[in-house]
N, C-alpha and C positions, 0 to 999 in steps of 0.2 A: 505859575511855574517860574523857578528863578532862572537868571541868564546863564548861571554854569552849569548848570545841570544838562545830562542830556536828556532830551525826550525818550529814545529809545528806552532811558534804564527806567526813567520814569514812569513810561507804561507799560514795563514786566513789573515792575513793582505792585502795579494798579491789578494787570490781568492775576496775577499771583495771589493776589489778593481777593479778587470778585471768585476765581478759583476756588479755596479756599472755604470762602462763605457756600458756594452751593456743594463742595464735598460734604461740608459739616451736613448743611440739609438733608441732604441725601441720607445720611445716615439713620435722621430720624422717618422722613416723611420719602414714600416709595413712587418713583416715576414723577408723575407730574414736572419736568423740566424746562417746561415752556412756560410753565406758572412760577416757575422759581426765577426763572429771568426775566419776567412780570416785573414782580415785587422786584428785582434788583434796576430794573429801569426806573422805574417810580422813584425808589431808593436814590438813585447816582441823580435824577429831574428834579427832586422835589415834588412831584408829580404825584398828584391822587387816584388810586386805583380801586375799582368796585368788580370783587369776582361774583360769577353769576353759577350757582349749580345747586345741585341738588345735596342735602342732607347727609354725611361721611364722607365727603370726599378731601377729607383731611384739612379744610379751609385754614381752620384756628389755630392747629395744631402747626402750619406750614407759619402763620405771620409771627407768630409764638418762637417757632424753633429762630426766623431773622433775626427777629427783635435780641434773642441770647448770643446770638452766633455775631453779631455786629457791639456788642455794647450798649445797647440803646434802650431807653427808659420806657416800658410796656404797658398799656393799659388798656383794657377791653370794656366795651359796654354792649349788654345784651339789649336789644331797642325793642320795645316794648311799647303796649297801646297807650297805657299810664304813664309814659317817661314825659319826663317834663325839662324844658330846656336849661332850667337852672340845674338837675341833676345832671348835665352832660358838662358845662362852662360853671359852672361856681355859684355863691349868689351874697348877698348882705346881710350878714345873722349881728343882731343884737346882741351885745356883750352885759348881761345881767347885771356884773360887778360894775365894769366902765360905765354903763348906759351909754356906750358908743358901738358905730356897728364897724365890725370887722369881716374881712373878705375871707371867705372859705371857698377856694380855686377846688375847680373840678378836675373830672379824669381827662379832661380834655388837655391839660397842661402836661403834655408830656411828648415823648419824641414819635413815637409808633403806635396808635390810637387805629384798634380793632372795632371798629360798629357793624357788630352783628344781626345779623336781619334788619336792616336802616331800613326797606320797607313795611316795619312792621310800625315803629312810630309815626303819629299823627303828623302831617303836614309843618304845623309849627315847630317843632324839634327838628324835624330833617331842618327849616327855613336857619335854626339855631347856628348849625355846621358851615352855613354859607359864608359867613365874614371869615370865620377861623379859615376855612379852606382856599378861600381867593386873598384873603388878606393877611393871615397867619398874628391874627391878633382877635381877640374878644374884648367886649363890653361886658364891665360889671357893676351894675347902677348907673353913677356918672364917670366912671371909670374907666379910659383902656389899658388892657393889658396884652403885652407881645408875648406871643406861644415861645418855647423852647427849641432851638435851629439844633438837627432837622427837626422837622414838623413833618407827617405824614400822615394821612386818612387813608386806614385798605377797609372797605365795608366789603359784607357779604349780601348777599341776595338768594332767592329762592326762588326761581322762577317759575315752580309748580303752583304751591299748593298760595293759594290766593286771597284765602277765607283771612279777612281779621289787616287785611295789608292793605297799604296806601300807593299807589305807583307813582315812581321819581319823578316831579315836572322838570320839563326840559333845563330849566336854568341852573340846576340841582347837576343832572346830569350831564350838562356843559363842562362843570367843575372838574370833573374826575377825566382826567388824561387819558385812562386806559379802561375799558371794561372788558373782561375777559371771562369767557362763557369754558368753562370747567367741563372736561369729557371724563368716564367712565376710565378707569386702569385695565391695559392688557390682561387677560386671563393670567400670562405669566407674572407681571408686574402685582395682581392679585393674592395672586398664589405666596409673593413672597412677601407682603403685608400679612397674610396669617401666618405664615412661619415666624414671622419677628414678632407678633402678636403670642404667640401662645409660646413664647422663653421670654416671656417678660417676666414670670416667677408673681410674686408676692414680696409687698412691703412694710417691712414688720412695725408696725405703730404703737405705742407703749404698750398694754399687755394682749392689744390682739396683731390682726395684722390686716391690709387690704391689698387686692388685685393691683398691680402693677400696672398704670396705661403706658403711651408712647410718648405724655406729655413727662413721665417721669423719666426719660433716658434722656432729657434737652440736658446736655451738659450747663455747666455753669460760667466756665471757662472760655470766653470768648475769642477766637481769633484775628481779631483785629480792634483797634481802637476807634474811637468817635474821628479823632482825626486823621484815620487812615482813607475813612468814610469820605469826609474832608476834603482829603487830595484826590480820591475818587471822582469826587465831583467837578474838583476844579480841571483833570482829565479830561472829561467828559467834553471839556468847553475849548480844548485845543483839535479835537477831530473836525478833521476838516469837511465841509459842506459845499460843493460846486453851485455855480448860479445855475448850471443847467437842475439839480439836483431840486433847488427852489423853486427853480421853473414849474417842474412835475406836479408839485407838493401845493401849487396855487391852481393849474388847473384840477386835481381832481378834485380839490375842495369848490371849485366855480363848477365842474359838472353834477355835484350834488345837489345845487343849486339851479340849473336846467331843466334835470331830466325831466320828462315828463310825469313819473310815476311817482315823483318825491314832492312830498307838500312844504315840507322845512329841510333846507338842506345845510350843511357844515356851517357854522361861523368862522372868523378867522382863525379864533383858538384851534381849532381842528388845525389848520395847519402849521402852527407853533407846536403843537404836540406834537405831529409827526417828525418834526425836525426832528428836536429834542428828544425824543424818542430815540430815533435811528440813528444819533450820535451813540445814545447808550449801549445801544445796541451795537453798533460798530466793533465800542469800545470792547462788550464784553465775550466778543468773535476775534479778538487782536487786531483788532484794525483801527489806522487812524484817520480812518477815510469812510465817506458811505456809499454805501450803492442803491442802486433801483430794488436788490435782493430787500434791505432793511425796510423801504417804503412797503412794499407788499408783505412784507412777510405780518406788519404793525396795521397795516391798512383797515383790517375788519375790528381790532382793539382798539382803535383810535376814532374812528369813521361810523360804525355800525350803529352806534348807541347815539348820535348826533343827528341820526336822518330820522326824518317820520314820514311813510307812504302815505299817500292822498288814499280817499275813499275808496275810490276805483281798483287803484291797484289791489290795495286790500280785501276787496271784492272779486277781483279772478283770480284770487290765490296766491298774487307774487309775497316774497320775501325780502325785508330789507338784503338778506346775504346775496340774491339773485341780480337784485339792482346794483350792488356793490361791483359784482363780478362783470358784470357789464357795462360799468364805468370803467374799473382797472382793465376791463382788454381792450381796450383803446387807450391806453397807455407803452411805450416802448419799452422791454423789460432787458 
């Protein structure tokens, strides 16, 4: 931030902005709002996100409509049992003519990087993700190469159906900042997804035509630029953080750590994330401060997917979310 600027105008500029991008959303992709400020925390951190749900709940269609709605260079990869890690990061292909080999960059080079169903590729693909995602650069051969700033991983999950899938080992899911578990849409929020659905019309393709989706109304027109993003970010790092607020943010990640019922509890990253987080968060409530509100409200997307219950517990039935809530109520709110 420079010295004459005021902050104040600064961060209507920002909220005006974060604004903005979920109006557009909104347009295409119905309710889900608490997933839309997901992916804009991710977004404003740098910060990797893995949503968990079930099959239509608009996952693709919601990082698709971001990625147009910010400017940002998009690319999806379906993960599969046959992918292989040079399909995701690049690899060294022989040039026939040169007899020299040249680098052929994958989808992974780019700003907004969709991997859909990540537990359905084999262990070493997922392992592929790990350097780009902590270090935001890839090996190709003897080669490194630095990803495109921002960088972002949103993967989906499927937490049903099991057959044919690999389950994320904890260091995989240390990586990702946030995971967030996807609920079902209000009956009415429902309701107004087939109303928008069925005046989508038909679109006419040289001499026939096809059904119209929701992926076809993503305008093309972006409201904001890459470096509006930017300043977004650099925002993000002027809200302020109390020591008592750090205080919080160490014990609950040392009582993950304790409990009795938890066999692996947070590592420090848990509690970098929830900072970081709850600035974003702050930020995208007009605030330049945080509170206890942001800690809780982040606590089970940050926290949840980090712990693993001991045998035991898992044998009388408890639930990571149970052991959660029973950490956070011994915390002051």
């Amino acid at each position: 931030m420079t010295v004459h600027e005021p902050a104040v105008t600064r961060f209507a500029e920002t909220r005006a902005f974060l604004h903005d991008i979920r109006e557009r959303v909104g347009k295409v992709v119905v309710g889900q709002d608490v997933v839309v400020e997901r992916v804009l925390i991710a977004l404003l951190t740098s910060g990797h996100l893995l949503l968990q749900g079930v099959p239509g709940l608009a996952k693709t269609l919601l990082v698709a409509a971001v990625g147009k709605t910010v400017d940002l260079a998009f690319a999806r990869i379906q993960f599969t049992i046959d992918l292989l890690p040079s399909d995701i990061v690049g690899s060294e292909i022989l040039d026939q003519k040169t007899h020299e080999f040249r680098t052929h960059k994958g989808p992974i080079f780019t700003n907004l990087l969709l991997a859909d169903e990540i537990n359905r590729a084999a262990p070493k693909v997922q392992s592929a993700l790990l350097e780009a995602m902590q270090e935001r650069r890839v090996t190709i051969g003897n080669h490194n190469y630095p990803l495109p700033a921002p960088f972002l991983v949103i993967a989906t999950q499927n937490p049903v159906e099991q057959a044919g899938t690999f389950e994320l080992p904890e260091a995989q899911l240390d990586r990702f900042m946030l995971l967030h578990r996807l609920q079902y849409l209000s009956p009415q929020e429902e309701k107004e997804v087939l109303r928008r659905n069925a005046a989508l019309g038909v679109r006419r393709d040289g001499k026939g035509a096809v059904a119209r989706t929701e992926f076809d109304v993503l305008g093309d027109q972006p409201v904001g630029s890459a470096d509006k993003l930017v300043r977004a970010m650099e925002d993000v790092q002027q809200v302020h953080v109390s020591e008592a607020f750090l205080e919080h943010c160490v014990e609950i990640t040392n009582r993950t750590r304790r409990h009795p019922k938890v066999e692996l509890g947070c590592s420090p990253r848990a509690g970098i994330a929830l900072v970081k987080a709850s600035r974003a968060r702050a930020l995208i409530h007009g605030r330049d401060y945080v509170l206890p509100e942001d800690l809780f409200a982040l606590a089970e997307d940050v926290i949840l997917h980090r712990m693993r219950l001991g045998y035991e517990a898992l044998a009388e039935g408890c639930t990571g979310q149970q052991v959660l809530q029973e950490i956070l109520a011994e915390s002051p709110r």
